[in-house]
Every structure is written in C-alpha cells, then in structure tokens.
C-alpha positions as CSV (number, residue, x, y, z in Angstrom):
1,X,-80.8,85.6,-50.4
2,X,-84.6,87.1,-50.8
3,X,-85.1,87.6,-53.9
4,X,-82.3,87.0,-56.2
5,X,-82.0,84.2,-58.7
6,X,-81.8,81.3,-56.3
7,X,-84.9,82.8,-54.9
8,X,-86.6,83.1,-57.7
9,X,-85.8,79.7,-58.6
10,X,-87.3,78.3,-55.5
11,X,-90.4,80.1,-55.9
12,X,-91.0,78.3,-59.6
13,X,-89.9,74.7,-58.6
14,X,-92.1,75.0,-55.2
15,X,-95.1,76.4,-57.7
16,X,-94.7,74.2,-60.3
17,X,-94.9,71.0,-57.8
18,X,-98.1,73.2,-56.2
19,X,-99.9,73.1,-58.7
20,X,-99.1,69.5,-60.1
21,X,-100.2,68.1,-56.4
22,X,-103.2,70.7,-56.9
23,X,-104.1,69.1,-59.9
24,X,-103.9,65.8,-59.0
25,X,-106.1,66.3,-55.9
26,X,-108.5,67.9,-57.3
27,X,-109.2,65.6,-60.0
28,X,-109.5,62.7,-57.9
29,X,-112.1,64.5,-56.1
30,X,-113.8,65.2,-58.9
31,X,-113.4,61.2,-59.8
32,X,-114.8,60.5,-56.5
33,X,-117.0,62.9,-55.4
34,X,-118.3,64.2,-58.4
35,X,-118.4,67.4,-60.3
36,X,-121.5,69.1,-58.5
37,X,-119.1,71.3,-55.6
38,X,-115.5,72.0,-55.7
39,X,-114.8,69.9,-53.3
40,X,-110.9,69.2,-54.6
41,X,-110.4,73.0,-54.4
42,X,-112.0,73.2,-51.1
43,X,-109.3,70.4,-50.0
44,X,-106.6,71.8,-51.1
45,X,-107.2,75.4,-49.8
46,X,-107.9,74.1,-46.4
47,X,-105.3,71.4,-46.0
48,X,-102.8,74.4,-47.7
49,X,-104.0,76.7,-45.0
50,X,-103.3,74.2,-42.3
51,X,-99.7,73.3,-43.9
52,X,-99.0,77.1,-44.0
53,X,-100.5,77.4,-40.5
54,X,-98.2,74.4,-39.5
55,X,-95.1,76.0,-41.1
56,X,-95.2,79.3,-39.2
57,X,-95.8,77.6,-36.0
58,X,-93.0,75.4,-37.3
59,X,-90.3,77.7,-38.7
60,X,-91.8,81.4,-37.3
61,X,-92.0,84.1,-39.7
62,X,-88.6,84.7,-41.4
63,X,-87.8,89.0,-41.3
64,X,-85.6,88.1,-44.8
65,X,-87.8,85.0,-46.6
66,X,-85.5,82.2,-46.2
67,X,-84.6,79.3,-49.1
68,X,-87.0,77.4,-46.7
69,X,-89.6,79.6,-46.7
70,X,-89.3,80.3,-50.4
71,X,-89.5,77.0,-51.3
72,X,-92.4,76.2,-49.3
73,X,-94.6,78.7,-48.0
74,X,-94.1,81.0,-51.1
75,X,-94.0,78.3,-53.9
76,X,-95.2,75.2,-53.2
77,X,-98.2,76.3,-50.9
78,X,-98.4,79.3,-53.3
79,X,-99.1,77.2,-56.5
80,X,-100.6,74.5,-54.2
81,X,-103.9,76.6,-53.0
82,X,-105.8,78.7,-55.4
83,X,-108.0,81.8,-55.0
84,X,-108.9,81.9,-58.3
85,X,-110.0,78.5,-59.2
86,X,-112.5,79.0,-55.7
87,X,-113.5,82.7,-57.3
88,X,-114.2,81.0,-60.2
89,X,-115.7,77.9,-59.2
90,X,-118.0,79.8,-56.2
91,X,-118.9,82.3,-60.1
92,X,-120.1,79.3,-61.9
93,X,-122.4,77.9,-58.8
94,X,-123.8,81.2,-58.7
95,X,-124.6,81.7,-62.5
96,X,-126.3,78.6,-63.2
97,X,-128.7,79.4,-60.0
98,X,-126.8,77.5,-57.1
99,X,-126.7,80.3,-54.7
100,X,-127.0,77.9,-51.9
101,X,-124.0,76.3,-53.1
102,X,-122.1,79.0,-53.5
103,X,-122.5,80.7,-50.0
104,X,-121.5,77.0,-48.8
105,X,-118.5,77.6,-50.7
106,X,-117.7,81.0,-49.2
107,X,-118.7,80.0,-46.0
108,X,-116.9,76.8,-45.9
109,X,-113.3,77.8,-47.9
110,X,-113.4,81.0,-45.2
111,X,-114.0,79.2,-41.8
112,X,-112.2,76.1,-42.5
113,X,-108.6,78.0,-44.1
114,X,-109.1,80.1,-40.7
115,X,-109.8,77.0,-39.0
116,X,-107.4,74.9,-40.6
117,X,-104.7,77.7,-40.7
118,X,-104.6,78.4,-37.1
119,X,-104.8,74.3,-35.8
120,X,-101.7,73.9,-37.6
121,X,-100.1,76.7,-36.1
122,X,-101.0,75.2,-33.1
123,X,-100.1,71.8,-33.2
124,X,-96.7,73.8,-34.5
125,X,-96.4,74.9,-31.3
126,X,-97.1,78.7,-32.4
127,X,-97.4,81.1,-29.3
128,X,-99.9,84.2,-29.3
C-alpha cells in the first residue's frame, strides 16, 4: 500500500484534521491564556509527541507504513504538531527582546515532546 493513491489520500485527510484540531487548540489557548507564550503550540507538540509516543508502543513501527499508520502517525499527528509555528513563534520572542521566553520555549517544547513522547510509549506498553 505505502505510498500509492490510497496512501496519499490518508496522509491529506489525517493532515487536514491535524491541523483543524491544531487550530482549534491553539486558539483557545490563546483565548484563555493569553497571547504572551505559545502556549497552544506548546500543547499541541507535547500532547502530539505523547500520542505518537502512544501509537508506536501501541501499533510498533510498521517496516511498510500501514493505512493505520498513514492515517495517523503520518497525517493526522503530522498536520496536528508544528515545528514551524514553534520556530516561528520561539523567532518572534526572541526579536522583540524576550530571550528568556524564548529559551523557555526551547527548553520546554524539547524536554516535554521527549518526555511526553517516551511516557506514551510506555503506558503503550513499548519494550526497550
């Protein structure tokens, strides 16, 4: 299956319901929590870690990606997390002299998605 048209349309549907569920989130944390950290994107990239982390323990690592996997781990977690917006957003804290911010931002979105990441596998049931 891989990556033929099935696959491909697996990938966009997940995505596309990624990034809706992405936007949503992170605009009620905005609403909430204000506009002063990224805390929506920092939500979503840790609770997708943990949901990924979750999914491998769950499912293993496929040697062909399955519909499954696809779907899930390659779309929907794929347009559900976001590197860019955190490049961007960790950028702007940066620029307009936040550079305490900022490193919180690094420091947090990288021990939490390796926090979060591995607990999930965990609870999965992942072996080392």
């Amino acid at each position: 299956m891989g990556h033929g048209v099935v696959g491909i349309l697996l990938v966009a549907l997940g995505g596309a319901l990624g990034g809706m569920v992405r936007f949503a989130i992170s605009n009620l944390m905005a609403r909430f929590l204000g506009k002063a950290f990224p805390w929506g994107t920092l939500a979503v990239n840790t609770s997708g870690a943990f949901l990924a982390g979750w999914l491998l323990g769950s499912l293993g690592l496929p040697s062909a990606p399955t519909p499954l996997w696809l779907f899930t781990v390659v779309g929907l977690l794929g347009g559900y997390t976001t590197v860019s917006s955190f490049s961007l957003q960790t950028l702007e804290l940066w620029q307009s002299g936040q550079a305490g911010r900022a490193a919180f931002n690094i420091s947090a979105t990288l021990l939490l998605g390796i926090s979060m990441v591995s607990l999930g596998w965990l609870l999965a049931g992942g072996h080392a």
